[in-house]
Backbone of each chain as ProteinMPNN parsed JSONL, in Angstrom:
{"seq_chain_A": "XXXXXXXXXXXXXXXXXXXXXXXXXXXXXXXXXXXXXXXXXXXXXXXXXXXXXXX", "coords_chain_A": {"N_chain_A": [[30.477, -41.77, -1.309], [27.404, -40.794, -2.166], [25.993, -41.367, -5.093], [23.013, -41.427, -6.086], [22.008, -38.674, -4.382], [23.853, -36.259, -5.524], [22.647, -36.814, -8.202], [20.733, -35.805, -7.488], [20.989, -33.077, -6.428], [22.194, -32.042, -8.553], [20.11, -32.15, -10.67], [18.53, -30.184, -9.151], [19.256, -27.563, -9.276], [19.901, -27.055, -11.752], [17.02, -27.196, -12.205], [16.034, -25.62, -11.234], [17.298, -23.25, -12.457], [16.468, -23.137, -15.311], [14.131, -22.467, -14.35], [13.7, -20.317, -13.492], [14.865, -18.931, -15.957], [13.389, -19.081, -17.898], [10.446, -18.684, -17.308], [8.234, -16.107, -15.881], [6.31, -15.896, -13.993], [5.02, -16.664, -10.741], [3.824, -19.219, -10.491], [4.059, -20.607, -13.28], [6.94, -20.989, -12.953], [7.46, -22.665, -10.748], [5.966, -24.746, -11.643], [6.998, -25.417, -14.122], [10.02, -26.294, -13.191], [9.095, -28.36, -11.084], [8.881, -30.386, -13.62], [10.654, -30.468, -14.618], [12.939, -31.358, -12.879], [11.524, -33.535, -12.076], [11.781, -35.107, -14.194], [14.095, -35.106, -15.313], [15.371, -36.312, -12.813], [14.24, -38.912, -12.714], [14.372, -39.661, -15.447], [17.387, -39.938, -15.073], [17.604, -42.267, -13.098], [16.252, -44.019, -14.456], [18.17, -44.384, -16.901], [19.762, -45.355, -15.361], [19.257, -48.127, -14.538], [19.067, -49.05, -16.928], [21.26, -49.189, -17.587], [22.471, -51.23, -16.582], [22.092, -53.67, -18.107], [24.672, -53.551, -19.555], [27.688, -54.135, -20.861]], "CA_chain_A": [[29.778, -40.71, -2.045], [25.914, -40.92, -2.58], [25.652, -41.015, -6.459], [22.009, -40.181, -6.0], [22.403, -37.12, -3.879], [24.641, -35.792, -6.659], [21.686, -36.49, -9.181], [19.004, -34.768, -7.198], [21.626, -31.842, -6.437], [22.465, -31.38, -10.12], [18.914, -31.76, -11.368], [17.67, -29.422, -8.345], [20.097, -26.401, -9.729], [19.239, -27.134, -12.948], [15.572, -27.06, -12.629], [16.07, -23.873, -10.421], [18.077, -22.344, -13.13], [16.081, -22.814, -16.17], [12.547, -21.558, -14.358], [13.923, -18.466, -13.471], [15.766, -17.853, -17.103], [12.144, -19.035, -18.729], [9.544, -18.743, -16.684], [8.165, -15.347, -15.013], [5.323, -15.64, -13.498], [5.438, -17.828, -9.867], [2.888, -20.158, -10.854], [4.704, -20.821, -14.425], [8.16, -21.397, -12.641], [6.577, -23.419, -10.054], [5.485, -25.881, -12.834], [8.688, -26.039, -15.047], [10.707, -26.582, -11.793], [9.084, -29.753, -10.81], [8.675, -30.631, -14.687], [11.831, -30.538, -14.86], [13.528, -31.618, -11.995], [11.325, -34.706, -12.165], [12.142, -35.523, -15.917], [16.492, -35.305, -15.094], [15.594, -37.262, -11.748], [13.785, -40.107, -12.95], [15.739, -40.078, -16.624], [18.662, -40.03, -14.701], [17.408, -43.124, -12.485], [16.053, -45.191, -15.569], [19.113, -45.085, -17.549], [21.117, -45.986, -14.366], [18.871, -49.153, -14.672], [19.241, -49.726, -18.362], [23.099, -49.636, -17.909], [22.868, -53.155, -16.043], [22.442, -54.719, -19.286], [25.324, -52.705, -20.433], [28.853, -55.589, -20.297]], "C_chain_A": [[28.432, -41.228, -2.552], [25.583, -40.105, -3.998], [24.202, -40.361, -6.895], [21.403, -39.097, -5.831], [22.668, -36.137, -5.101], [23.903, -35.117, -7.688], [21.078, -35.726, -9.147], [19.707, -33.328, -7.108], [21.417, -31.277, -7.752], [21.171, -31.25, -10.944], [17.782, -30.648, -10.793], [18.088, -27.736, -9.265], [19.99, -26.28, -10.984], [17.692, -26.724, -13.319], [15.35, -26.016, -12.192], [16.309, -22.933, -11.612], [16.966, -21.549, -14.172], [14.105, -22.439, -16.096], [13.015, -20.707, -13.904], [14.835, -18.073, -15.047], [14.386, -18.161, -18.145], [11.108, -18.588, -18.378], [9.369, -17.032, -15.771], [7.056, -15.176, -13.893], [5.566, -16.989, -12.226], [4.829, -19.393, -10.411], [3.498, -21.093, -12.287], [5.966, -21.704, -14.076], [8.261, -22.258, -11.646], [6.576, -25.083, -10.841], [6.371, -26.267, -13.624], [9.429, -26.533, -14.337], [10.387, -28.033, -11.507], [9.168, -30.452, -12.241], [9.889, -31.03, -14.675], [12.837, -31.451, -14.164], [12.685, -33.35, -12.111], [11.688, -35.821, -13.399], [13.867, -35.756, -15.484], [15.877, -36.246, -13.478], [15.143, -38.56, -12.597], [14.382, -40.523, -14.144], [16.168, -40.544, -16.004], [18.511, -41.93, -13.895], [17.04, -44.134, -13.741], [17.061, -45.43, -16.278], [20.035, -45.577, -16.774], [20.697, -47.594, -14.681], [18.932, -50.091, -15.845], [20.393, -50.148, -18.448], [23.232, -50.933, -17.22], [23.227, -53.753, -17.666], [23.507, -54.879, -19.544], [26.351, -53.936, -19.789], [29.556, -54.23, -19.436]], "O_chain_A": [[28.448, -42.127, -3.392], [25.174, -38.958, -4.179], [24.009, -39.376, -7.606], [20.589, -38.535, -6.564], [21.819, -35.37, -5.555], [23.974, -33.966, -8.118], [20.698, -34.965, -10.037], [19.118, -32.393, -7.65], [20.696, -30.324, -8.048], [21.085, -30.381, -11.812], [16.745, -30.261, -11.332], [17.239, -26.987, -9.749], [19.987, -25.112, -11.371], [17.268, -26.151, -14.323], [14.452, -25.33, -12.68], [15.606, -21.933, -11.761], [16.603, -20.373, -14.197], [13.24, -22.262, -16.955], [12.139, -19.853, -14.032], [15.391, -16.981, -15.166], [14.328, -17.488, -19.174], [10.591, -17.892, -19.252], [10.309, -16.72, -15.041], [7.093, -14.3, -13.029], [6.112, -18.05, -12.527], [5.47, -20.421, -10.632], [3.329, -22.312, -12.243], [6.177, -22.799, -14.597], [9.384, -22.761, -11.6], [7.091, -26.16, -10.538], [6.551, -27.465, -13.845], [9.758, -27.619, -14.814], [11.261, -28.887, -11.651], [9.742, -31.516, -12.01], [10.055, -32.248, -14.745], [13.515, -32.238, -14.825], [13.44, -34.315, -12.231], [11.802, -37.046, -13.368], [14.494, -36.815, -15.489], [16.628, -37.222, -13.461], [16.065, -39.157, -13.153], [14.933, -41.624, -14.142], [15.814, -41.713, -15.848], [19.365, -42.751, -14.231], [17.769, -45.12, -13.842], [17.22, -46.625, -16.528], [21.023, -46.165, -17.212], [21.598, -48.351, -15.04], [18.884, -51.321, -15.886], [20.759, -51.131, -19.092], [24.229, -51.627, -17.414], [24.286, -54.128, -18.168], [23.864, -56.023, -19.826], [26.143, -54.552, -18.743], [30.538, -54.398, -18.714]]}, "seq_chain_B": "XXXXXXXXXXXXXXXXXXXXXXXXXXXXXXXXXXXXXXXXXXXXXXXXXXXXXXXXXXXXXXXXXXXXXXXXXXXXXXXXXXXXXXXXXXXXXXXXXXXXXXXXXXXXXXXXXXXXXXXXXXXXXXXXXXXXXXXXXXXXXXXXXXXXXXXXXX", "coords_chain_B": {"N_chain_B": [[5.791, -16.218, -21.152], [6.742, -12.561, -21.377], [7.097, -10.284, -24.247], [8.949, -7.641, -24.926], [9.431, -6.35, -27.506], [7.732, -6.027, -30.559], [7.375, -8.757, -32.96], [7.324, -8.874, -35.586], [8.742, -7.827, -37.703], [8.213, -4.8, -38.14], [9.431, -1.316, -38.086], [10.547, -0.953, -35.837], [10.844, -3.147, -34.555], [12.294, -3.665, -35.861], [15.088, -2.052, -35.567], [15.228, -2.612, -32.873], [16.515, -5.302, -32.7], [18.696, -4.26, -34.007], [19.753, -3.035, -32.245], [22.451, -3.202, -29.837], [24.324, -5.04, -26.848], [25.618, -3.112, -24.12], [29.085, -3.649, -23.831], [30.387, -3.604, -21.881], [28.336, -4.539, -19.749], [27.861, -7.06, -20.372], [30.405, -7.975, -19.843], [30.855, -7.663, -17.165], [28.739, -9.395, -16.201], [29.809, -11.715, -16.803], [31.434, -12.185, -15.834], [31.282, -12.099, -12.874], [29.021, -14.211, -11.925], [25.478, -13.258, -11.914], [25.932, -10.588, -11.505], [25.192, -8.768, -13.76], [22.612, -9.219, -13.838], [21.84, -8.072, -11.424], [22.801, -5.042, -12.199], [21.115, -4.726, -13.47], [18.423, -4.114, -12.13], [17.083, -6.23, -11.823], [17.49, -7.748, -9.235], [16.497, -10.557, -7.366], [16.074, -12.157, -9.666], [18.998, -12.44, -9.971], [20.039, -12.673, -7.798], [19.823, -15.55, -7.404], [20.609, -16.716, -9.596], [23.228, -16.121, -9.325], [23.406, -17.795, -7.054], [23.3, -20.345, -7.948], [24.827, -21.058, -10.37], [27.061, -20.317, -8.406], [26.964, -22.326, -6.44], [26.846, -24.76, -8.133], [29.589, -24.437, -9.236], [31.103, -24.959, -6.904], [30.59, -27.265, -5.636], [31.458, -29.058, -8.192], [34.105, -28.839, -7.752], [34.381, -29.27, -5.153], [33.563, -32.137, -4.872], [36.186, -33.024, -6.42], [36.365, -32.236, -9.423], [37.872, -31.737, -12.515], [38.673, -28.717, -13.343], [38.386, -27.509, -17.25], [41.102, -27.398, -19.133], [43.105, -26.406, -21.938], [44.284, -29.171, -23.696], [47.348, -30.499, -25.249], [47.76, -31.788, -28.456], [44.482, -32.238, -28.708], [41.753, -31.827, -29.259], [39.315, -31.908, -28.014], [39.477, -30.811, -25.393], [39.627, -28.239, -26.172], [37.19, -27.331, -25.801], [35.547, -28.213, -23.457], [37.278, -26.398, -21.905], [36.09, -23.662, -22.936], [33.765, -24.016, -22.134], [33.707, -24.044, -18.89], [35.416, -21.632, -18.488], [33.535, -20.014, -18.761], [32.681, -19.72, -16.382], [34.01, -17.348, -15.494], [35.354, -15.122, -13.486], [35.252, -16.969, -11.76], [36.424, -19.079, -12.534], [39.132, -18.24, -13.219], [39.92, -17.795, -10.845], [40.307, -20.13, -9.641], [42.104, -21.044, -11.263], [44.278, -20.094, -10.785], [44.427, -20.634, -7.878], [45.534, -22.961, -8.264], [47.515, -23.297, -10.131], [49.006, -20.925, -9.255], [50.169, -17.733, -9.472], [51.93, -17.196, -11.155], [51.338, -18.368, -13.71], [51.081, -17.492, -16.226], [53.55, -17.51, -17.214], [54.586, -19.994, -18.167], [56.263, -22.442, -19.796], [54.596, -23.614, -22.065], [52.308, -22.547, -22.062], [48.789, -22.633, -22.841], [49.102, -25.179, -22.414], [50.132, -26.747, -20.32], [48.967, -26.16, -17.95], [47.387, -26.594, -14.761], [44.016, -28.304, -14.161], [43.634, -29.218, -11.558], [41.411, -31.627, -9.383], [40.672, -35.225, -9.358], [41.464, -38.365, -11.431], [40.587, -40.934, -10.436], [38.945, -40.297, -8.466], [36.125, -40.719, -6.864], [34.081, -39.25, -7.342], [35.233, -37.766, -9.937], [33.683, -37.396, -12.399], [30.897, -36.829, -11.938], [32.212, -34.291, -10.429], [33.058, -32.621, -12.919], [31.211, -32.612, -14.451], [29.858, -30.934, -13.086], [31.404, -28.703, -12.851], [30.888, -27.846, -15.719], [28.494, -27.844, -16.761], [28.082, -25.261, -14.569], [29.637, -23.427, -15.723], [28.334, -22.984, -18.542], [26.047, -22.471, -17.73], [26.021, -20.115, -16.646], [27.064, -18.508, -19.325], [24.335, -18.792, -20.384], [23.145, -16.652, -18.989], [23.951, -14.648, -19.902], [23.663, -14.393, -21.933], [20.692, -14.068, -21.715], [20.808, -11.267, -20.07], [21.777, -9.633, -22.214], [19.702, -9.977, -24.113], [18.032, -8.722, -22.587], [18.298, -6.228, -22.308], [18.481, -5.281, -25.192], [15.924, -5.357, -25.309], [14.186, -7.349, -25.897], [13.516, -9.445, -23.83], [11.856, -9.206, -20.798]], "CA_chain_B": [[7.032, -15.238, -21.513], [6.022, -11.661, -22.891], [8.58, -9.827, -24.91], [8.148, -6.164, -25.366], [9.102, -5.904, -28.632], [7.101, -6.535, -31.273], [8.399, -9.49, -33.579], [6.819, -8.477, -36.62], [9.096, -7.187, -38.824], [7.871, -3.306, -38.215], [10.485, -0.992, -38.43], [10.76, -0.546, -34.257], [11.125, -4.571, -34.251], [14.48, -4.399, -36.773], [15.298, -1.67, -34.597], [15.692, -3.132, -31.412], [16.997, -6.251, -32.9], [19.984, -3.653, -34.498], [20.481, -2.653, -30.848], [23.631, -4.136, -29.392], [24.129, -4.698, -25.148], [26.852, -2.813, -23.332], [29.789, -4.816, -24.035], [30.78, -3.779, -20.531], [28.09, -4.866, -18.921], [28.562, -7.97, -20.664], [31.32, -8.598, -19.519], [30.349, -8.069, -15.96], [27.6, -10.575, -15.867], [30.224, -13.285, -17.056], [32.596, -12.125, -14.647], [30.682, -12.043, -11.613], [27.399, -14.768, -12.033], [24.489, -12.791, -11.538], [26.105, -9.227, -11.688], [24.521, -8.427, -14.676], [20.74, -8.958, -13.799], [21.896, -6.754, -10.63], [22.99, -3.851, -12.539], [19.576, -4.181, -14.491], [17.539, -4.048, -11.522], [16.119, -7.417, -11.56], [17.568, -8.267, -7.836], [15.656, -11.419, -7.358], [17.083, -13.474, -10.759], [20.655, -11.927, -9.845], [20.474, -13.825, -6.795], [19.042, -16.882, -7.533], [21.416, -16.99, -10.636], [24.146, -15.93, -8.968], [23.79, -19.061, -6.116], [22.627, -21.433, -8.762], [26.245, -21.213, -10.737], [28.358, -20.649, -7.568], [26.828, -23.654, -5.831], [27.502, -25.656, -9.011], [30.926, -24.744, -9.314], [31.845, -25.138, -5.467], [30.202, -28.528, -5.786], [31.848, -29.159, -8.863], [35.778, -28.88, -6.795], [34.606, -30.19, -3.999], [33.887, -33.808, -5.751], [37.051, -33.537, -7.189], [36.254, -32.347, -10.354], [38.904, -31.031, -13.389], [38.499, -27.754, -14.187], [38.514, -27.919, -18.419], [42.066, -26.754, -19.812], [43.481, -27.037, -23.098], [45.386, -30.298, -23.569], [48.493, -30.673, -26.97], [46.476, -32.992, -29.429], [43.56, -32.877, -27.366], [41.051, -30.635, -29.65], [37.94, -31.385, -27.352], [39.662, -29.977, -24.243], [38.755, -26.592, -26.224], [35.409, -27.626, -25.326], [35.757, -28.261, -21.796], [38.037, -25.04, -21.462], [35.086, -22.562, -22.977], [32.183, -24.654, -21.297], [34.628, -23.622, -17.971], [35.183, -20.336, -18.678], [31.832, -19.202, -18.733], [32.385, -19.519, -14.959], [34.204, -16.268, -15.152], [35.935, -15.021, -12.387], [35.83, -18.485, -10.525], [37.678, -19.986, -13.342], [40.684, -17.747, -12.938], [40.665, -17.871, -9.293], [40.604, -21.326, -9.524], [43.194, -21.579, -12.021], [45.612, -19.441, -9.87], [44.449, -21.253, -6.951], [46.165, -24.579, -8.692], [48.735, -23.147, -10.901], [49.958, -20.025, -8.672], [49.811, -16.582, -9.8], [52.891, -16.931, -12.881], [50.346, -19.428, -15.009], [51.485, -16.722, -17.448], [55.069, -17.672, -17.095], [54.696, -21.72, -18.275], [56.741, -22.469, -20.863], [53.927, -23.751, -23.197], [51.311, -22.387, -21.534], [48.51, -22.709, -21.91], [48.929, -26.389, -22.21], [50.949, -26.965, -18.971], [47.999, -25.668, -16.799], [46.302, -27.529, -14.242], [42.786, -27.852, -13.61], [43.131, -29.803, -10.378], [40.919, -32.675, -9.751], [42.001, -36.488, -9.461], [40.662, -39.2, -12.391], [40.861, -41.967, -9.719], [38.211, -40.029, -7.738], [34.819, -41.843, -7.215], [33.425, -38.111, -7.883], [35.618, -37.105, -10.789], [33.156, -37.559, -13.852], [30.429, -35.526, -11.49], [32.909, -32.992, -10.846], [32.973, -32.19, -14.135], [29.833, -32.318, -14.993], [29.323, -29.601, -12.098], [31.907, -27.072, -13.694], [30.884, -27.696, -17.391], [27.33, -27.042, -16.082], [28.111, -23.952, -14.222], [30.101, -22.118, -16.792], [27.321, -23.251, -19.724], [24.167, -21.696, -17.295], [26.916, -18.644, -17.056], [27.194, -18.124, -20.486], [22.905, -18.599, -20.716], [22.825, -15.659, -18.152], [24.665, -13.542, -19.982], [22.745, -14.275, -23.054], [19.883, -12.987, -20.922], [21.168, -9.991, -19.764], [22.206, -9.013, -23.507], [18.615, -10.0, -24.838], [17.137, -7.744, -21.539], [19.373, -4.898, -22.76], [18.017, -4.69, -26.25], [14.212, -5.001, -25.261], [13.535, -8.703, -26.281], [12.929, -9.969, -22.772], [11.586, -8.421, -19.706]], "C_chain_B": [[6.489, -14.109, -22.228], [7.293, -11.092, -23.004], [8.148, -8.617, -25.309], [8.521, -5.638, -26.469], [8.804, -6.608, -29.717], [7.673, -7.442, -32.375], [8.185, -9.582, -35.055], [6.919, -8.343, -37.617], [8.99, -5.59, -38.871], [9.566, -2.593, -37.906], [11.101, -0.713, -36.706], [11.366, -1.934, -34.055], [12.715, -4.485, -34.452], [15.164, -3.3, -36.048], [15.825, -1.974, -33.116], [16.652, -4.575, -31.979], [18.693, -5.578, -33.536], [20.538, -3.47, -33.17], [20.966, -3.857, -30.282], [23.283, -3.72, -27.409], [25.433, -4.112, -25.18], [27.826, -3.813, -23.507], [30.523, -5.152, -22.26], [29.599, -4.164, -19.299], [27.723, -6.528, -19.094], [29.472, -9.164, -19.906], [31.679, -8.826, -18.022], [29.518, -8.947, -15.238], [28.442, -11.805, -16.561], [31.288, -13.331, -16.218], [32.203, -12.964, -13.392], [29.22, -12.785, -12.034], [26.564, -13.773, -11.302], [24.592, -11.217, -11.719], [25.449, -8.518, -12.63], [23.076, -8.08, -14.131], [20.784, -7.971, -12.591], [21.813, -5.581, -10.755], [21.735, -3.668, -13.218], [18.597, -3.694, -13.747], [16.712, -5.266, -11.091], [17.371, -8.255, -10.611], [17.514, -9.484, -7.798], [16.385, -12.437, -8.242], [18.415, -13.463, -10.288], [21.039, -13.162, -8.811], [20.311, -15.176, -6.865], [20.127, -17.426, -8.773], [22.679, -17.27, -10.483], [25.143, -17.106, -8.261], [23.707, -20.429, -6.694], [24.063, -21.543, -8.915], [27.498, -21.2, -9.792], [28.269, -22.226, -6.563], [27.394, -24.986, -6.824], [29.204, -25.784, -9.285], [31.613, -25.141, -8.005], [31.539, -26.993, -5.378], [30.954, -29.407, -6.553], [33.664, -29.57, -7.868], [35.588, -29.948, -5.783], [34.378, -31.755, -4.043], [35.0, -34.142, -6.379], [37.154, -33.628, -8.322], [37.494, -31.405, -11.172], [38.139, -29.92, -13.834], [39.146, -27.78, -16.136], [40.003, -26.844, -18.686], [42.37, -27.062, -20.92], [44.762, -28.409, -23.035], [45.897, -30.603, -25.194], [48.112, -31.892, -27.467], [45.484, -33.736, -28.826], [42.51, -31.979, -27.889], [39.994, -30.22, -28.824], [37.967, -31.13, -25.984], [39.321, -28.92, -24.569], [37.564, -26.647, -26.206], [35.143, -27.643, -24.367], [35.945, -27.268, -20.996], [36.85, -24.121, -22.127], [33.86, -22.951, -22.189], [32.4, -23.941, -19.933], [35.017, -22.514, -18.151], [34.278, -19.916, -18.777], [31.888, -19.306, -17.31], [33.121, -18.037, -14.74], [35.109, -15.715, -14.235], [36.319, -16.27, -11.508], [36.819, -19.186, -10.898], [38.932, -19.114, -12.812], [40.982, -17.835, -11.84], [40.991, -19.189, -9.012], [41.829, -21.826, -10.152], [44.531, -20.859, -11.328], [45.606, -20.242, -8.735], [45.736, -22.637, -7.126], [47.275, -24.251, -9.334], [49.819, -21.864, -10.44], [49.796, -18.67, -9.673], [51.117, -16.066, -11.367], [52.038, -18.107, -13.632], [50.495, -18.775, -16.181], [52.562, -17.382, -18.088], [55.24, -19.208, -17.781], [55.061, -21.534, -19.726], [55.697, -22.791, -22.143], [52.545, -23.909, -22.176], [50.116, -21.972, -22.85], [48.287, -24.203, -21.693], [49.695, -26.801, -21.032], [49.604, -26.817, -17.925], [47.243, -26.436, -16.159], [45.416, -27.498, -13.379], [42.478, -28.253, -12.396], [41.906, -31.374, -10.334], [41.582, -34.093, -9.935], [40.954, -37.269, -10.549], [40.186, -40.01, -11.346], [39.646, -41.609, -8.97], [37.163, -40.357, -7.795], [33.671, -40.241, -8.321], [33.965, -37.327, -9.03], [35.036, -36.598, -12.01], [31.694, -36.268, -13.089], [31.016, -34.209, -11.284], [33.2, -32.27, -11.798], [32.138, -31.908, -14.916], [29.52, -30.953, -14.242], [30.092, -28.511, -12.961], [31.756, -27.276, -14.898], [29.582, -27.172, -16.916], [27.403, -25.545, -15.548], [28.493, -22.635, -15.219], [28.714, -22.331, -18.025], [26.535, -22.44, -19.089], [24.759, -20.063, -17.141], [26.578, -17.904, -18.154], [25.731, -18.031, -20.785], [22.376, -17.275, -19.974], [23.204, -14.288, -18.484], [24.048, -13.258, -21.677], [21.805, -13.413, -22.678], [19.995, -11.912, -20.616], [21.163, -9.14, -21.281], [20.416, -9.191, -24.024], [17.355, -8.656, -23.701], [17.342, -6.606, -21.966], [18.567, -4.669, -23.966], [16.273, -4.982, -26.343], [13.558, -6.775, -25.863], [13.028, -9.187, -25.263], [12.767, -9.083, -21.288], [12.569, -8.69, -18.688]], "O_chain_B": [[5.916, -14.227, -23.311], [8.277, -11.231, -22.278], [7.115, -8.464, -25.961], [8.12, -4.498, -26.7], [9.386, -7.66, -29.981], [8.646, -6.893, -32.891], [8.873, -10.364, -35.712], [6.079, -8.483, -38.507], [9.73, -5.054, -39.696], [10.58, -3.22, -37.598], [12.222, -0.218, -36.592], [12.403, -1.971, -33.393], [13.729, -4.848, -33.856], [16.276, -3.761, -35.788], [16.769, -1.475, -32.505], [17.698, -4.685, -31.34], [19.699, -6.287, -33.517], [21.722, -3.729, -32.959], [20.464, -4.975, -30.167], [22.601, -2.866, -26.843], [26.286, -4.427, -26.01], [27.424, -4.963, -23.329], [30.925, -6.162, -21.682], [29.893, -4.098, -18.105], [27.359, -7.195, -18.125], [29.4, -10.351, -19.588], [32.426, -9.701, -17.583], [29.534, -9.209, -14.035], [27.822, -12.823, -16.865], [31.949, -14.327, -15.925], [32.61, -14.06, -13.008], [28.311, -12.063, -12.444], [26.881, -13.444, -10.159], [23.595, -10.563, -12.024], [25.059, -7.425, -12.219], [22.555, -6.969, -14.028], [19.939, -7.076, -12.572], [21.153, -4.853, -10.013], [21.323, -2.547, -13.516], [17.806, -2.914, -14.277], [15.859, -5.279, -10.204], [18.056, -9.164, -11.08], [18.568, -9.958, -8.224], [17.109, -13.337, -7.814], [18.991, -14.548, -10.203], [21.833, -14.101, -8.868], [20.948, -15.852, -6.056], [20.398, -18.627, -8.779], [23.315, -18.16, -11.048], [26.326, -17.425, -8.379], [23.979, -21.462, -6.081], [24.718, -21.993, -7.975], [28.581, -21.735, -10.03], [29.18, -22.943, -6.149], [28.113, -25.914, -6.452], [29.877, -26.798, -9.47], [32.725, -25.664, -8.088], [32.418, -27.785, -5.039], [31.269, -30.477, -6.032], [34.018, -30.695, -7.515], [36.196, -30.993, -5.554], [34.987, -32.512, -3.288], [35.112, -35.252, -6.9], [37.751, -34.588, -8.807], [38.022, -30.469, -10.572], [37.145, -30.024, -14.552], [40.332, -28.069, -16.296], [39.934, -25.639, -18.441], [41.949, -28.181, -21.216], [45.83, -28.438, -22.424], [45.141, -30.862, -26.131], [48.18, -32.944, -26.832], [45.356, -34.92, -28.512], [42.164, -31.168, -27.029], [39.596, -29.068, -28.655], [36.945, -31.145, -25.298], [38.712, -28.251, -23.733], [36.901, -25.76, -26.745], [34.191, -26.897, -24.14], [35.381, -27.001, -19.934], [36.583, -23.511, -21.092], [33.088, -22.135, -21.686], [31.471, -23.207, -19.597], [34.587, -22.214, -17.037], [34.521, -18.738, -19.035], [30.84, -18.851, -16.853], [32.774, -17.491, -13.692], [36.141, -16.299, -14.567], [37.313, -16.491, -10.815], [37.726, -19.736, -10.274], [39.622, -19.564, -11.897], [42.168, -17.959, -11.533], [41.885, -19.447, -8.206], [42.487, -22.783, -9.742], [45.681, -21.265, -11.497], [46.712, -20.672, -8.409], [46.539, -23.063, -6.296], [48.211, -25.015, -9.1], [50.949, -21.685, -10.893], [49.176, -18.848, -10.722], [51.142, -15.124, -12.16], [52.84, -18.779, -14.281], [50.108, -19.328, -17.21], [52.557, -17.763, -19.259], [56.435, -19.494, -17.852], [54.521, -20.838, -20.585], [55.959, -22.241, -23.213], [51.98, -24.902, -21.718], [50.43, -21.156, -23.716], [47.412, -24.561, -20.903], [49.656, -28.008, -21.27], [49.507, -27.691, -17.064], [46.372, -27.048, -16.777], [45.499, -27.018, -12.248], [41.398, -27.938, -11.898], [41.723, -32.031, -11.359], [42.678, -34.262, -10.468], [39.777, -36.914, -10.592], [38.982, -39.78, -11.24], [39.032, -42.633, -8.671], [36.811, -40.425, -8.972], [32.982, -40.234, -9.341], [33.386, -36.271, -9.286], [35.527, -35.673, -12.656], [31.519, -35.144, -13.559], [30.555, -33.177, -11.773], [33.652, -31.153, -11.55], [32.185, -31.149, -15.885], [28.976, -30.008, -14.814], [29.538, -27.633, -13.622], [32.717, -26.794, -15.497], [29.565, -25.97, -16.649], [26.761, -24.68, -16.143], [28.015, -21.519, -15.421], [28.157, -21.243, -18.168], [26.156, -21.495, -19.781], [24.123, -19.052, -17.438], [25.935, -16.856, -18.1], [25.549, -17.097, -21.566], [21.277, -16.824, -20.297], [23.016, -13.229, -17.886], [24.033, -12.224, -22.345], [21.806, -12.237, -23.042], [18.998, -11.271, -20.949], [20.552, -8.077, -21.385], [19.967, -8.09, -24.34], [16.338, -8.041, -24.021], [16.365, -5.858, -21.996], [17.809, -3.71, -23.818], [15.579, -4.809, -27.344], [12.38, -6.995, -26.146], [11.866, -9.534, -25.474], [13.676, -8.367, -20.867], [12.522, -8.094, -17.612]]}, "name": "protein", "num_of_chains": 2, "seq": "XXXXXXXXXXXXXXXXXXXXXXXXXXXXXXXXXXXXXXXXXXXXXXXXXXXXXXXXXXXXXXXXXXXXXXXXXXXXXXXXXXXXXXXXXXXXXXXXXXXXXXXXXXXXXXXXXXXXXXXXXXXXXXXXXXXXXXXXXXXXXXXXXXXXXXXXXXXXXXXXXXXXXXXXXXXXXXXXXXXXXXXXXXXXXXXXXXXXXXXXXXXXXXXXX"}
């Protein structure tokens, strides 16, 4: 199972979700969408990296 | 975001803000994801809403995730189990799917009930995340619908 896949799935459907329940205009939802989707991808990837430390 | 009614305070504002949604159509847009923004006319979100939450929950199973039930000295399974219910219709089909069509019938139901899903599974903790997700953007859709209904959002 490709744990990253997973991420980008769940942050794709996510970022889908909440520019069409905020956003109306294309251009607007457009812009929250990647905003978004890039913010839960790359989070998601930095705290994978922080958890090394982790025992 | 424009909002067509005025937030003001004027007496049209406290007005619309007194106005309640259909409880039945409500209760159709938590049934059926997306049904709601259908019956409004806005097509377009319906669908997009609709595939958003069913993709999450199909995703959700198919990793092997637990649908949320209540579990006997287990308070924050009732957290799990309403997060999961906001899927609506999927939940129950799902929960018949796994527990058979007497899930009524269980002696101490509804703690007997099972959501399916293995712990052991590499995908179990995503699977769960997928159906707590789905029912939660449920329950935000149905917010929507109710705030469309009384004139707050277009």
């Amino acid at each position: 199972m490709d744990h990253l896949l997973l991420l980008v799935w769940h942050a794709l459907l996510v970022s889908v979700f909440f520019a069409y329940l905020w956003r109306y205009e294309a251009r607007a939802r457009r812009r929250l969408f990647l905003k978004t989707l890039l913010i839960m991808v790359l989070g998601g990837i930095a705290c994978g990296w922080l958890m090394y430390v982790a025992p | 975001m424009s909002t067509k009614v005025p937030q003001d305070g004027t007496a049209e504002s406290r007005q619309a803000a007194r106005r309640k949604a259909p409880v039945v159509l409500l209760i159709a847009a938590w049934l059926v994801p997306g049904l709601g923004h259908l019956l409004l006319g806005k097509r377009h979100r319906a669908l997009v809403f609709g595939l958003v939450v069913l993709a999450s929950f199909v995703t959700g199973v198919l990793v092997d995730g637990e649908l949320g039930t209540p579990r006997e000295a287990s308070p924050f399974s009732w957290l799990a189990t309403i997060a999961c219910c906001g899927n609506g219709a999927l939940y129950f089909v799902r929960l018949i799917w796994l527990n058979g069509l007497d899930l009524l019938s269980l002696s101490s139901f509804p703690y007997q009930l099972q959501g399916g899903g293995s712990p052991t599974a590499a995908g179990f903790s995503y699977g769960n995340t997928f159906l707590y997700t789905a029912g939660l953007m449920n329950l935000l859709v149905m917010l929507d619908v109710s705030d469309i209904t009384r004139g707050e959002k277009d």
